[in-house]
Every structure is written in structure tokens, then in C-alpha cells.
N, C-alpha and C positions, 0 to 999 in steps of 0.2 A: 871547302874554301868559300869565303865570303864572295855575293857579286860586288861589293867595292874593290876587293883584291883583282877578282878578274877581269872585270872592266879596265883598271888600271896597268895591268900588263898586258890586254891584248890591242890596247887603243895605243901601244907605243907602235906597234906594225902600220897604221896608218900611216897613208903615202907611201910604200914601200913598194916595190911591183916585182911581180916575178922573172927573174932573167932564166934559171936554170932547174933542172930538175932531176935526182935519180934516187939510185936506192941505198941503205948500210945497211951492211948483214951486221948481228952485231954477237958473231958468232955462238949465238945460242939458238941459231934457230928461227930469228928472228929477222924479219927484212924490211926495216923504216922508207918510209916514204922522205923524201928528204927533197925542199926547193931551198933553191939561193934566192935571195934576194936583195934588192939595192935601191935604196933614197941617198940621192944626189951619190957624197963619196964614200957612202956607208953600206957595207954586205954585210948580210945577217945568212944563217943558215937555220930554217923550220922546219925541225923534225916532227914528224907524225908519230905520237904514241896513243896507247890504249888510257894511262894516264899520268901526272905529273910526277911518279917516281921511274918512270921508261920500262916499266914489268913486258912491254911486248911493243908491235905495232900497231897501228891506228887506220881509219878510217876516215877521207874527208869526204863529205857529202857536198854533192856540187848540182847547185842547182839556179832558179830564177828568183829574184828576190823576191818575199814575200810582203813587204813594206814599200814605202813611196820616196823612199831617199832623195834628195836633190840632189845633184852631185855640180 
């Protein structure tokens, strides 16, 4: 995938904040990582995969920024 494609779908998630978080089994075996989320009156659900056809689950790396964002 292009980074103009990715960029373009993961900059829709701006502004969004996590309200919730669990897991789906998605009976093969497999156990997603799954948060809710909400900007203003809109929930979204972000599932964790290994990659964009869902072949399994994912991993989120969570760490301290590495850049100097203003926010």
C-alpha cells in the first residue's frame, strides 16, 4: 500500500480518544485486540491485526514519542 493511502485512512482516527477496550476471539484461534472509540457523537471500533486482510492478530507498540509534536 501506498503512504498516500495510509496516511489518508489513519489521519481520519485524529481527534478520536479511547473510551473502551477488549478482546474478539474470531474463532480460529485468533484473539484481536479491539478499542472503541469516540469523536464528539461518532464510535468507531479499532481492531488490531497482523495485516489489512485480518489473517490473525496484531500488536500495538506503545511507547513515548519520538518527534516534537505540538499538540
Amino acid at each position: 500500500m501506498s503512504n498516500k493511502y495510509m496516511n489518508q485512512y489513519y489521519k481520519q482516527l485524529i481527534g478520536f480518544q479511547i473510551i473502551n477496550f477488549k478482546y474478539r476471539d474470531n474463532g480460529y484461534g485468533d484473539i484481536f485486540p479491539v478499542f472503541k472509540v469516540k469523536r464528539e457523537n461518532e464510535i468507531l471500533e479499532l481492531t488490531v491485526s497482523q495485516d489489512p486482510e485480518g489473517n490473525g492478530e496484531g500488536f500495538l507498540f506503545i511507547s513515548e514519542p519520538q518527534d516534537r509534536i505540538r499538540i
